[in-house]
C-alpha positions as CSV (number, residue, x, y, z in Angstrom):
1,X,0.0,0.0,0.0
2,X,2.4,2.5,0.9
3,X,4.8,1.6,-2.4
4,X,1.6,2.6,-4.1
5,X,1.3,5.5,-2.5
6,X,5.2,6.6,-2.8
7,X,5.0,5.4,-6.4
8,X,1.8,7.7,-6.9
9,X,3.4,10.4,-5.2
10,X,6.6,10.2,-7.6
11,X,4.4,9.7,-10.5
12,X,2.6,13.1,-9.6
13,X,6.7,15.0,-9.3
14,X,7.3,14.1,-12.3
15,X,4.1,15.3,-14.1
16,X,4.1,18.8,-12.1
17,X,7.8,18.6,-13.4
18,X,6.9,18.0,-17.0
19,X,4.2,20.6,-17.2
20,X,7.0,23.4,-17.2
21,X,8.4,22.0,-20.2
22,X,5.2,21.3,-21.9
23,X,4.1,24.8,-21.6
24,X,7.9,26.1,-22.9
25,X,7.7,23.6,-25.7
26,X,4.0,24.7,-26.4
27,X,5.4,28.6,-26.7
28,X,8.4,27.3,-29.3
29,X,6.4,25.6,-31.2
30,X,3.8,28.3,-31.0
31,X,6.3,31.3,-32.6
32,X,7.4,28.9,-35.0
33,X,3.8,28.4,-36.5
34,X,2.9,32.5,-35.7
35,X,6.3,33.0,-38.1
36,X,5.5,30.2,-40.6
37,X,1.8,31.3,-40.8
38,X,2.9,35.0,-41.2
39,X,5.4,34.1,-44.3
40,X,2.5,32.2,-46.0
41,X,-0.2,34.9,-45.7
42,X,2.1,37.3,-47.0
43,X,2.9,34.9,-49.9
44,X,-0.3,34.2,-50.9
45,X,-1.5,37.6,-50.5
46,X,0.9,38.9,-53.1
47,X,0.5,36.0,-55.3
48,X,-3.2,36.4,-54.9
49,X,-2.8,40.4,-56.0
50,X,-0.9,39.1,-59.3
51,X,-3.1,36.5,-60.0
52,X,-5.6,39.1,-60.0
53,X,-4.4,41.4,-62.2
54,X,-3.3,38.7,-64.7
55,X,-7.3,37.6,-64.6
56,X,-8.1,40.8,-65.2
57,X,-5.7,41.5,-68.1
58,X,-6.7,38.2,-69.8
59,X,-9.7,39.5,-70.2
60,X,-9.6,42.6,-71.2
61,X,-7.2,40.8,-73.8
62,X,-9.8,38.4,-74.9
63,X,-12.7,40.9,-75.3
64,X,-10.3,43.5,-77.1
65,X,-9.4,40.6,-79.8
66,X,-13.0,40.2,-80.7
67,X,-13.9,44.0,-79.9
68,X,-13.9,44.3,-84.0
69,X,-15.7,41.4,-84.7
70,X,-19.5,39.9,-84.3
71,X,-18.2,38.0,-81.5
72,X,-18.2,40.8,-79.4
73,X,-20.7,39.9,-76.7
74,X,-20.1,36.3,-76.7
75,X,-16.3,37.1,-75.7
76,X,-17.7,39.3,-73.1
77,X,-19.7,36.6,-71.8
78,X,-16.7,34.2,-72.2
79,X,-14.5,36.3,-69.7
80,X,-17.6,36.3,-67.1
81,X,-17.4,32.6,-67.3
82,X,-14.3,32.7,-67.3
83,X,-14.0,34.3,-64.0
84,X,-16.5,32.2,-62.8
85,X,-14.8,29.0,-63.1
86,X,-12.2,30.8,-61.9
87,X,-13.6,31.5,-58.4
88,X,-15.4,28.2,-58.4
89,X,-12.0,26.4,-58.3
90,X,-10.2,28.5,-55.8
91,X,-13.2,28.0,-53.4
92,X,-13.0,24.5,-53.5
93,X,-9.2,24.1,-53.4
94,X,-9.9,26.7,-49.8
95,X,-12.9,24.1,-48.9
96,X,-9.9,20.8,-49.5
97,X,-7.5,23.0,-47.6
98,X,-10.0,23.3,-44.4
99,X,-11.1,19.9,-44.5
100,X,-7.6,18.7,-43.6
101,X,-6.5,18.7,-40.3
102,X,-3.7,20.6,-39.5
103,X,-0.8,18.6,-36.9
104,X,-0.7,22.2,-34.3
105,X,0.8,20.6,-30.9
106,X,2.5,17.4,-32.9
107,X,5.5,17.5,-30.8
108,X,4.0,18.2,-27.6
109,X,1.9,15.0,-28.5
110,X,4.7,12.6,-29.0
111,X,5.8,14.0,-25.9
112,X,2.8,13.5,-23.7
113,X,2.8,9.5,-25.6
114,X,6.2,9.0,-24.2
115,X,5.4,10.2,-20.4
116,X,2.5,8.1,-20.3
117,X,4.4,4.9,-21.9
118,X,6.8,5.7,-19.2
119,X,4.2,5.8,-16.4
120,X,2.6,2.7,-17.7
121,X,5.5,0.9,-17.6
122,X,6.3,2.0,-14.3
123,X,2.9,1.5,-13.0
């Protein structure tokens, strides 16, 4: 009864020690997505500007090609389409992006796995 109890009370140390680290490790890992995350928005939000401005210029190029021609409004029409399908496929590759889960804590995980395969060992 009482090695329970000393092994219980040993098992509880070295949790309250752990939980220190945890929380440092948690704060690392933390920056290092804020940092990551902060380089991809500013990526994507300039390739985003281009890509909209290359849209944009395609067609205003298509509709000036037939701007002389009969085919006028069904250019027109084309671009709109265009810009349509456009959107369409960028919402769905954001709704395939959101479905996936995203690993935040994965190394505070494997860590929390080994201290509880250490205290079930010991246990």
């Amino acid at each position: 009864m009482f090695a329970a109890l000393q092994k219980s009370k040993q098992l509880y140390l070295i949790t309250l020690d752990r939980i220190g680290d945890y929380m440092d490790l948690l704060r690392v890992e933390m920056k290092i997505r804020e940092q990551q995350l902060a380089i991809r928005i500013a990526g994507f939000t300039v390739a985003l500007l281009f890509a909209l401005l290359a849209t944009v210029f395609l067609g205003l190029a298509i509709i000036i090609s037939f701007w002389d021609s009969d085919y006028r409004a069904l250019a027109a029409w084309f671009v709109v389409l265009l810009y349509g399908g456009i959107a369409g496929a960028a919402v769905a590759v954001c709704m395939k992006q959101f479905k996936s889960p995203s690993s935040l804590t994965s190394t505070i995980r494997g860590e929390l796995q080994r201290d509880i395969d250490v205290i079930k060992g010991s246990i």
